[in-house]
MIROBA-502657 format. One line per field, with one value per atom (N, C-alpha, C): residue number from 1; atom name; x, y, z. Coordinates in Angstrom, 1 decimal, decimal comma. Atoms other than C-alpha are relative to their C-alpha. Layout:
# residues N
n = c(NUM;...)
atom = c(CA;...)
u = c(X;...)
v = c(Y;...)
w = c(Z;...)
This chain:
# residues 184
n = c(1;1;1;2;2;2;3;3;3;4;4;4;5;5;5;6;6;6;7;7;7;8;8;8;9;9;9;10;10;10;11;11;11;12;12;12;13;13;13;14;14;14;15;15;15;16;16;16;17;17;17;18;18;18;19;19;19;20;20;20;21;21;21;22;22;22;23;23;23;24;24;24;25;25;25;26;26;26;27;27;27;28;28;28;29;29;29;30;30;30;31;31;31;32;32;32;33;33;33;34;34;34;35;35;35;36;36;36;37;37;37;38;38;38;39;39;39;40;40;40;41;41;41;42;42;42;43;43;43;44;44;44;45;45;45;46;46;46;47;47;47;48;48;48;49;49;49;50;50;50;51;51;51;52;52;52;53;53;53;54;54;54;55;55;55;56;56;56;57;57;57;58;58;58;59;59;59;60;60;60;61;61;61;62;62;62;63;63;63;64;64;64;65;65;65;66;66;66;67;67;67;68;68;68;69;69;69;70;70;70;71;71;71;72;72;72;73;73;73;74;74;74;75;75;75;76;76;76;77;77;77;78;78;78;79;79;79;80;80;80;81;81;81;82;82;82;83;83;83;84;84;84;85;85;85;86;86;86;87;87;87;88;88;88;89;89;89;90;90;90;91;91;91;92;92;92;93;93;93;94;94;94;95;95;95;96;96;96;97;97;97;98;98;98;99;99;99;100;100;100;101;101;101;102;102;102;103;103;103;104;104;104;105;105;105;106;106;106;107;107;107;108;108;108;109;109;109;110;110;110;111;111;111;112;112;112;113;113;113;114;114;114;115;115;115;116;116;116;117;117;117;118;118;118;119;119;119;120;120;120;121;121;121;122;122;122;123;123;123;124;124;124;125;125;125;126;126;126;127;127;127;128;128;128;129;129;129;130;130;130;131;131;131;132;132;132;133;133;133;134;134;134;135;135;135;136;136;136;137;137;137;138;138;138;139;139;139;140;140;140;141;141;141;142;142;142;143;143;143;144;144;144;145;145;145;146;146;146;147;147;147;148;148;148;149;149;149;150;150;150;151;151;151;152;152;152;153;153;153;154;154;154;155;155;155;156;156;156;157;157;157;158;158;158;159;159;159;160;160;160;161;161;161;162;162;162;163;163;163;164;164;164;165;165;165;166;166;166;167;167;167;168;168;168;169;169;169;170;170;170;171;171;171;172;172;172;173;173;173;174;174;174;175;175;175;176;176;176;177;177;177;178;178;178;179;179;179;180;180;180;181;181;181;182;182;182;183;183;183;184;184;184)
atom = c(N;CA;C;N;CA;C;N;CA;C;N;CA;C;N;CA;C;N;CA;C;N;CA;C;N;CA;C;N;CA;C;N;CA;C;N;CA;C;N;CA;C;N;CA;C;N;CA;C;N;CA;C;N;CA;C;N;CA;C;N;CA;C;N;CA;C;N;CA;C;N;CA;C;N;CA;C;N;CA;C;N;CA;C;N;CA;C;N;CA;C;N;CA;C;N;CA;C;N;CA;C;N;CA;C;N;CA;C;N;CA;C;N;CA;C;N;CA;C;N;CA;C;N;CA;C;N;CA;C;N;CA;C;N;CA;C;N;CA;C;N;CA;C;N;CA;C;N;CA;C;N;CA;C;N;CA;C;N;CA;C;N;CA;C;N;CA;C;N;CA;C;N;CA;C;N;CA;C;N;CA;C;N;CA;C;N;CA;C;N;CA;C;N;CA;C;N;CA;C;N;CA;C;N;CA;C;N;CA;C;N;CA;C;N;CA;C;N;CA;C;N;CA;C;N;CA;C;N;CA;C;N;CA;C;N;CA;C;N;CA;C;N;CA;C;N;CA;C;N;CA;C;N;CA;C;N;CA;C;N;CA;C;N;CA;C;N;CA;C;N;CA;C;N;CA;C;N;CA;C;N;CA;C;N;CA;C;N;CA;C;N;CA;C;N;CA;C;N;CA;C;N;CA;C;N;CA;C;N;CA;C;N;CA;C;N;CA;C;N;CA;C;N;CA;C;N;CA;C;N;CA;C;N;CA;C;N;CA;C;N;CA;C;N;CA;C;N;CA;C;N;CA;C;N;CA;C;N;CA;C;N;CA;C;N;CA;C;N;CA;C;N;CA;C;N;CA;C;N;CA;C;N;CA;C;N;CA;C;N;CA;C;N;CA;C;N;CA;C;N;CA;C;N;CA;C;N;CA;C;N;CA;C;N;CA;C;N;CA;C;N;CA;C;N;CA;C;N;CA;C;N;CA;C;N;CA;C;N;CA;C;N;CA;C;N;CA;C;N;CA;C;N;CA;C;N;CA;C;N;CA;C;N;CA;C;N;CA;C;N;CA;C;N;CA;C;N;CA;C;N;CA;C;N;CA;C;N;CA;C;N;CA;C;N;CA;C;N;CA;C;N;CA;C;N;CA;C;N;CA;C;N;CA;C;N;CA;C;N;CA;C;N;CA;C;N;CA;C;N;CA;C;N;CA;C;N;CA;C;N;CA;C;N;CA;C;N;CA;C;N;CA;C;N;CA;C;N;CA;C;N;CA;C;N;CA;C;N;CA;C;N;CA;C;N;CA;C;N;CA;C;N;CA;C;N;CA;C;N;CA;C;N;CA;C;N;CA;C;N;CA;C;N;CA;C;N;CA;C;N;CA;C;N;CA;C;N;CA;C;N;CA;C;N;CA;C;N;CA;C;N;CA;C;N;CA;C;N;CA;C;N;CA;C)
u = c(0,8;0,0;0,9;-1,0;1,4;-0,7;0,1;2,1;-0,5;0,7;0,0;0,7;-1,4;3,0;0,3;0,4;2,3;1,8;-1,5;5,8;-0,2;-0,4;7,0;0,2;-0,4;7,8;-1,2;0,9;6,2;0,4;-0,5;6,2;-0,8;0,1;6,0;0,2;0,6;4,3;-0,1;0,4;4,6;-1,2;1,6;1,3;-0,1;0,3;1,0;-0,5;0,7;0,7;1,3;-1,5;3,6;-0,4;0,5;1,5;0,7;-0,5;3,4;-0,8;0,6;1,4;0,5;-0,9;2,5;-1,1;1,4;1,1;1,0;-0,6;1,8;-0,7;0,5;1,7;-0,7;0,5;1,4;0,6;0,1;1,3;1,1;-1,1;4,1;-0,8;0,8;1,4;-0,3;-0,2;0,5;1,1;-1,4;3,9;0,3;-0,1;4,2;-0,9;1,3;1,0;0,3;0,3;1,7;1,8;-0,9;5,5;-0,1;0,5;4,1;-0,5;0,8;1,4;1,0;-0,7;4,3;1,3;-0,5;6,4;-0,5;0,7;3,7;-0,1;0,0;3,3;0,9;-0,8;6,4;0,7;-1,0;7,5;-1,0;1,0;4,2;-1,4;0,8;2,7;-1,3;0,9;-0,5;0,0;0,4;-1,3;-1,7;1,4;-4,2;0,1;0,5;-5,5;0,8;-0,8;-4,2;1,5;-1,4;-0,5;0,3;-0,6;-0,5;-0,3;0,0;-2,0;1,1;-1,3;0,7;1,3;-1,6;3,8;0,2;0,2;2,5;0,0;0,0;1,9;-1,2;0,5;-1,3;-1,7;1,5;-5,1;-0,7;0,2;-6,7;-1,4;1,2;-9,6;0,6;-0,8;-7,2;0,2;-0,2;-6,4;-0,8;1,4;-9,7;-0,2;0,1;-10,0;1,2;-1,0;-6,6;-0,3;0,4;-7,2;-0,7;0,8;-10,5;0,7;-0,6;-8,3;0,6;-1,0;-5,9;-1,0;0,8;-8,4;-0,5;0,6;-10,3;0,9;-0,8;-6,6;0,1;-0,3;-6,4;1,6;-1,4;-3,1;-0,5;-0,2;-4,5;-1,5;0,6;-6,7;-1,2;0,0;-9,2;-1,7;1,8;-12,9;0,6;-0,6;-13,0;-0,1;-0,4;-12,2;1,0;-0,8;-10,0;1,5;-1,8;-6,7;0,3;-0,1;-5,3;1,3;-0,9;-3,2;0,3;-0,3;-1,3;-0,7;0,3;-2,6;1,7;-1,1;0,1;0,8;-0,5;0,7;0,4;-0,1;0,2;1,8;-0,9;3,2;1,4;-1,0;5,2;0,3;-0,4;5,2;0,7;-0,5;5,7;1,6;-1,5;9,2;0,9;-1,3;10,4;0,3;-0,6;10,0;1,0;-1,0;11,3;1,5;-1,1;14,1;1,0;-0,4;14,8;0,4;0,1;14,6;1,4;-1,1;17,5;1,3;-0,9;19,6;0,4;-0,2;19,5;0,8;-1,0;20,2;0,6;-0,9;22,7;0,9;-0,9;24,2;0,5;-0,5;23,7;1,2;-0,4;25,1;1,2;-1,3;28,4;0,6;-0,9;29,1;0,2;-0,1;28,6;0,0;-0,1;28,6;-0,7;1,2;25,5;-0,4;0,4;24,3;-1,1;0,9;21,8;-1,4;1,4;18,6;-0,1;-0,1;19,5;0,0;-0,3;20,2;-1,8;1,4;16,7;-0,8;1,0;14,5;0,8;-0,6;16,2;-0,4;0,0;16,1;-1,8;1,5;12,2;-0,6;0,7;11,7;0,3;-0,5;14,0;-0,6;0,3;12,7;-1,2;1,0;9,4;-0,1;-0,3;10,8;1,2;-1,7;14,3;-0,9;0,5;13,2;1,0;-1,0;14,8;1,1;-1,6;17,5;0,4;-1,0;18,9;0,6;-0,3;18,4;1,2;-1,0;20,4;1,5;-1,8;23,5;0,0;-0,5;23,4;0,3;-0,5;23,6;1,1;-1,2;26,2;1,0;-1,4;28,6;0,1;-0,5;28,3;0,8;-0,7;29,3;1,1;-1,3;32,4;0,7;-1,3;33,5;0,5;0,0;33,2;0,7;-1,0;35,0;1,3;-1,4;37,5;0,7;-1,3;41,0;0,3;-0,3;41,4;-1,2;0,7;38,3;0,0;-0,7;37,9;-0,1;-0,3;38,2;0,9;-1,1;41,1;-0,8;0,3;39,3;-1,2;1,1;35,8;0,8;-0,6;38,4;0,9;-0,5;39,9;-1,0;1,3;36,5;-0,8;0,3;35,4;0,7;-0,7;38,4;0,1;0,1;38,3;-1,4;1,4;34,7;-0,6;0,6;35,5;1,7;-1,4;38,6;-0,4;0,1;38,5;0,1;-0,5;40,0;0,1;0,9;38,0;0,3;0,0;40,0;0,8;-0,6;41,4;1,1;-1,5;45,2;0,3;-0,5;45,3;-0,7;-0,1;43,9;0,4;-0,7;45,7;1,8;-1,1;48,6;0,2;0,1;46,9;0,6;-0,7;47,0;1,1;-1,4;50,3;1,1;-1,2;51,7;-0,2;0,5;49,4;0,9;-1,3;51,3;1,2;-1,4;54,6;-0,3;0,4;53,5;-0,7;0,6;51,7;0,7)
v = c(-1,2;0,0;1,2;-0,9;3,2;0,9;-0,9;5,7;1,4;-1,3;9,3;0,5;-0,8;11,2;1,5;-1,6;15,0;0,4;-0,5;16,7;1,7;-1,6;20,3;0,8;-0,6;20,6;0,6;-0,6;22,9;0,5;-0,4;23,7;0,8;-1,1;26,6;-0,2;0,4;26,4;1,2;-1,3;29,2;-0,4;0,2;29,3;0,9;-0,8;30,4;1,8;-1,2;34,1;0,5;-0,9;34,4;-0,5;0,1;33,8;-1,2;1,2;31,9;-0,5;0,3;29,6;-1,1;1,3;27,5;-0,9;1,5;23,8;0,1;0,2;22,9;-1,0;1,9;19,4;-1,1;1,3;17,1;-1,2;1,3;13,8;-1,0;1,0;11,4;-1,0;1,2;8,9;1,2;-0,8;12,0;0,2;-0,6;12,7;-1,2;1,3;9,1;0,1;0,1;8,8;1,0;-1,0;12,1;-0,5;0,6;10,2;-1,1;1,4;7,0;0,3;-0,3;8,6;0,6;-0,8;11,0;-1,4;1,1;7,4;-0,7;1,0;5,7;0,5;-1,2;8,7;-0,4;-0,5;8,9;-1,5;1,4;5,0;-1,1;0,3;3,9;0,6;-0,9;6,9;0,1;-0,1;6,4;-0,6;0,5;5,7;-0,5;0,3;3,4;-0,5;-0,1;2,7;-1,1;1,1;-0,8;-0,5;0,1;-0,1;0,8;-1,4;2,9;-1,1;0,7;0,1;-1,3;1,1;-2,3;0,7;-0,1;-0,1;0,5;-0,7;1,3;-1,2;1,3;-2,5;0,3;-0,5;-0,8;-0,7;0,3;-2,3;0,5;-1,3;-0,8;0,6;-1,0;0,5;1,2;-0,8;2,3;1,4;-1,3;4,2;0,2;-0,8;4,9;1,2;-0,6;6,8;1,0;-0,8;8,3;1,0;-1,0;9,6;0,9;-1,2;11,4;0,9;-1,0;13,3;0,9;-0,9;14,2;0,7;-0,7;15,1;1,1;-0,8;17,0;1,7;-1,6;19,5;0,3;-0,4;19,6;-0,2;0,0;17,9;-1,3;1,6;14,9;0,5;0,0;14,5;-1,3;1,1;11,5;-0,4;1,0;9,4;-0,9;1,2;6,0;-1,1;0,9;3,5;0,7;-1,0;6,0;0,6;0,0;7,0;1,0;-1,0;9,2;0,9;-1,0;12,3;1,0;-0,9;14,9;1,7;-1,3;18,6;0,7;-0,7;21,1;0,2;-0,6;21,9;-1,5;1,3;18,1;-0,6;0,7;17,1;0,9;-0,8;20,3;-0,8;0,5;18,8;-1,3;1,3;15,4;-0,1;-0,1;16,2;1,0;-0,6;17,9;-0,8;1,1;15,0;-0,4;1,2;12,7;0,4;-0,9;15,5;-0,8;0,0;15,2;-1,6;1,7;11,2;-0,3;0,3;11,2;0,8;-0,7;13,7;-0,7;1,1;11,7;-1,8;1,0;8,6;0,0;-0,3;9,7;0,4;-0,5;11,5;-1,7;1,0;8,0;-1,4;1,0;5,8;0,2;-0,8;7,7;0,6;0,0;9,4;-0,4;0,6;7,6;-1,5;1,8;4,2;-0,8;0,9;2,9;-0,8;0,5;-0,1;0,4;0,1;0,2;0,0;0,2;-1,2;0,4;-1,2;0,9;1,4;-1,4;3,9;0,2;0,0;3,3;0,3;-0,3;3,0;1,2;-0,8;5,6;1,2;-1,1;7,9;0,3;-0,1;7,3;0,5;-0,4;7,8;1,9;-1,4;11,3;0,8;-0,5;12,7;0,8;-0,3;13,5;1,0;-0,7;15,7;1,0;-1,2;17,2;1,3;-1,2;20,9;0,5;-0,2;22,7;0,6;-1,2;24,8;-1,3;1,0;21,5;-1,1;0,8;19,6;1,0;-1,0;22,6;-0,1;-0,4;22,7;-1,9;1,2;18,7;-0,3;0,4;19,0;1,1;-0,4;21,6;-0,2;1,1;19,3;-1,0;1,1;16,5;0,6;-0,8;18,9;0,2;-0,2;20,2;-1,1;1,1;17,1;-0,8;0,5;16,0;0,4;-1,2;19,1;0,2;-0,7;20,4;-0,7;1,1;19,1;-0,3;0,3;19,1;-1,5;1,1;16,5;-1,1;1,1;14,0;-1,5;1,1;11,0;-1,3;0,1;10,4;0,1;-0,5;12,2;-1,3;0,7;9,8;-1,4;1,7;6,3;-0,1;-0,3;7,6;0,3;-0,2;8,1;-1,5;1,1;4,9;-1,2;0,7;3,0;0,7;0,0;4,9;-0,5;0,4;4,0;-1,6;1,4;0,3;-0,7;0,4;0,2;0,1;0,0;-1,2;0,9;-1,1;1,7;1,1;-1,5;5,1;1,0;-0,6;6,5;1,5;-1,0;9,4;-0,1;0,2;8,4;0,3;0,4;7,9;1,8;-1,6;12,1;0,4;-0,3;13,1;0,2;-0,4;12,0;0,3;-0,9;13,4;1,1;-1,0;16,3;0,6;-0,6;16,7;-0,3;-0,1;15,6;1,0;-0,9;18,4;1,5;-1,2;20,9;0,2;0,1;20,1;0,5;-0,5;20,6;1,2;-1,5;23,7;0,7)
w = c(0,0;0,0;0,0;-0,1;-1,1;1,5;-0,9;2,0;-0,4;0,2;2,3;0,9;-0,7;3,6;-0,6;0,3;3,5;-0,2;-0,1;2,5;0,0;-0,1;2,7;-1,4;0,9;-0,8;-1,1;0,8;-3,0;-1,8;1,3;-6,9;-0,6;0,6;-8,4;-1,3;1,2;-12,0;-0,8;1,2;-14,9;-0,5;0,5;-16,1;-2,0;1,0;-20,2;0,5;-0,5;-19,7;1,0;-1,1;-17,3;1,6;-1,2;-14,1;0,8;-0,7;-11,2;1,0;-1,0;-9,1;0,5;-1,3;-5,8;0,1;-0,7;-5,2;1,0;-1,3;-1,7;0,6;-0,6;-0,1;-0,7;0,2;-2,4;0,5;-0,8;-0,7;-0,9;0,4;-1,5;-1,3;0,3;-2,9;-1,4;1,5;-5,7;-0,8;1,0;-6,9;-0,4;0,5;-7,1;-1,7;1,1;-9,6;-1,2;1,8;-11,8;-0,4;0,6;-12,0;-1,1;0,3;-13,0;-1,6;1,3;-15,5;-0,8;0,7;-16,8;-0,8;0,5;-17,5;-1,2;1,1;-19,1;-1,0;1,1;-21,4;-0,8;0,9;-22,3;-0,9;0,3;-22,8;-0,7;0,5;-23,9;-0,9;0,9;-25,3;0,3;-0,9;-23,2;1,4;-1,3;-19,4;0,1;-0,3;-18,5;1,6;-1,5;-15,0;0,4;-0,3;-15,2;0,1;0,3;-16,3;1,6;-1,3;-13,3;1,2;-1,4;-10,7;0,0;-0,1;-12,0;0,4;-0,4;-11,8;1,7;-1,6;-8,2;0,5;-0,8;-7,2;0,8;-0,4;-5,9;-0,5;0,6;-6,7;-0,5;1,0;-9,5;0,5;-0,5;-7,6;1,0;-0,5;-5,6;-0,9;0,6;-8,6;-0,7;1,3;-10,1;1,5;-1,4;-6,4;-0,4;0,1;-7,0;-1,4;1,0;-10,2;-0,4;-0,2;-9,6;1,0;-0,7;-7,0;-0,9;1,1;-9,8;-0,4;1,4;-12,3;0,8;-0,8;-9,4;0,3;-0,5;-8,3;-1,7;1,6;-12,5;-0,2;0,4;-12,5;-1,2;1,0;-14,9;-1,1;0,4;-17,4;0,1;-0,6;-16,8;-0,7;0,3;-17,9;0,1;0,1;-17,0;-1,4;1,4;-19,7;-0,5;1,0;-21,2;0,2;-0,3;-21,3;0,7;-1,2;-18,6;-1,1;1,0;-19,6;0,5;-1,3;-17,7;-0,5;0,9;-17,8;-0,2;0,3;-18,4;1,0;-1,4;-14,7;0,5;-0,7;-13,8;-0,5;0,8;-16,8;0,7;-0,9;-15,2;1,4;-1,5;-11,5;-0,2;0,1;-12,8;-0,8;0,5;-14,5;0,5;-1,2;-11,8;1,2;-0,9;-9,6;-0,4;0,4;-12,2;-0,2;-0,3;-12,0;0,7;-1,0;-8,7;0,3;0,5;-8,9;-1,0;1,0;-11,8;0,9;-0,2;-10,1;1,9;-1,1;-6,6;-0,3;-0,1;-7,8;-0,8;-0,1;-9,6;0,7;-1,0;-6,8;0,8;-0,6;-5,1;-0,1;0,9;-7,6;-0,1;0,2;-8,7;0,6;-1,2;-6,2;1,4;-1,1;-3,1;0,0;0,9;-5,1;0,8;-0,5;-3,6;-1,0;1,3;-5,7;-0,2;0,8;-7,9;0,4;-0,7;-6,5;1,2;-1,5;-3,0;-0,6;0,8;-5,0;-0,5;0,9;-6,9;1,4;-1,0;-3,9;1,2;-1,1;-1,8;-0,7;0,8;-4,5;0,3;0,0;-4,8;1,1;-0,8;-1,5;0,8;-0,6;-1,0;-1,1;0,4;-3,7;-0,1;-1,1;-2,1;0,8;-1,2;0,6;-0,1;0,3;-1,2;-0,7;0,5;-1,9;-1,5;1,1;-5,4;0,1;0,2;-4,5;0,6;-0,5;-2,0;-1,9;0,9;-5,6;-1,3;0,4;-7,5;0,6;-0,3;-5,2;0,2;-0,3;-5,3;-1,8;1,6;-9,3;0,1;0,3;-8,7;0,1;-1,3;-6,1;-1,2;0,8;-8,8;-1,6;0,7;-11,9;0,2;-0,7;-9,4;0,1;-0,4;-8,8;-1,4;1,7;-12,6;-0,8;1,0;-13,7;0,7;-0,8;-11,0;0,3;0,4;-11,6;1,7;-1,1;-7,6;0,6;-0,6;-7,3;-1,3;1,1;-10,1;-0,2;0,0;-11,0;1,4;-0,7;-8,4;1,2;-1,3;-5,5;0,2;0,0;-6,0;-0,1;-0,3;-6,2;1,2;-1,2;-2,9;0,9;-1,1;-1,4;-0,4;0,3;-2,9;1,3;-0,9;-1,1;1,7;-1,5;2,2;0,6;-0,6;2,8;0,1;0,2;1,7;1,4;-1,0;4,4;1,1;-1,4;7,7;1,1;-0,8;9,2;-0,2;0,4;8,8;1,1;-1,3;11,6;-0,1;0,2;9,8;-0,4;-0,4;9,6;-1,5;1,1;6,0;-0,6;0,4;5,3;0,7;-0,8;8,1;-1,3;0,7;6,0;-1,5;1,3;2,4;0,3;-0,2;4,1;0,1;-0,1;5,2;-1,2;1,1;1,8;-0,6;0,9;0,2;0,8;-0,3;2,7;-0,7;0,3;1,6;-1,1;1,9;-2,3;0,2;0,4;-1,5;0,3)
């Protein structure tokens, strides 16, 4: 059963016309759904009730329930039988989750070398609760480290092996540091 877990994060929506408007508190279990529909869209070129209660693992009366909610704040489009479909605002929120979702487990994956299917569910569930500017300076740390000749390739297989070494007791940047004195 998916969880109804109010979050803090809010998204701010250009509206044709220029007009900026704030959603606030959508529920974990929504950002999920306008992800899912925004998936099916794009990988299947429509979303039906059945595909969205399979990838949620969720009972599909569940989401005929869920989906009149959408259609209700005007983040979806919706009749039943029929193919579901994001509005403009709904497809906006939903690709700024799926954003924040790509840019997490990436962070998790590469640079903290979390496997894969930890990375995946971890990601799913921070993504919910990370606000945009924390997701901004976490795409700008991975950039830096990507680009700047002081971090690198070198710096991320030196944080790889300290974190896979028995002994995290400092000794071993204690004595980075003091070689990087000498050279500086």
């Amino acid at each position: 059963m998916t969880n109804l877990i109010r979050c803090d994060t809010k998204f701010t929506i250009q509206h044709p016309g220029g007009k900026m408007v704030e959603i606030h508190e959508l529920s974990e279990s929504t950002q999920s759904y306008l992800e899912v529909i925004l998936d099916l869209e794009t990988t299947q070129k429509v979303a039906r009730a059945k595909d969205i209660a399979d990838s949620l693992g969720v009972q599909r009366g569940s989401v005929t329930g869920a989906l009149k909610s959408l259609e209700g704040q005007g983040l979806i489009h919706y009749q039943p039988y029929s193919f579901i479909t994001l509005t403009d605002t709904g497809k906006k929120i939903a690709e700024e989750i799926a954003h924040r979702h790509a840019v997490l487990k990436d962070f998790l994956l590469n640079v903290l070398q979390i496997d894969e299917t930890t990375a995946e569910k971890t990601a799913c569930r921070m993504e919910h609760v990370i606000d945009r500017k924390t997701v901004e300076r976490l795409v700008c740390f991975i950039e830096y480290i990507n680009t700047c000749p002081r971090a690198g390739k070198e710096w991320l297989e030196s944080f790889v092996n300290f974190c896979r070494s028995d002994n995290q007791d400092g000794q071993k940047c204690k004595h980075c540091i003091d070689e990087l004195k000498v050279m500086g």
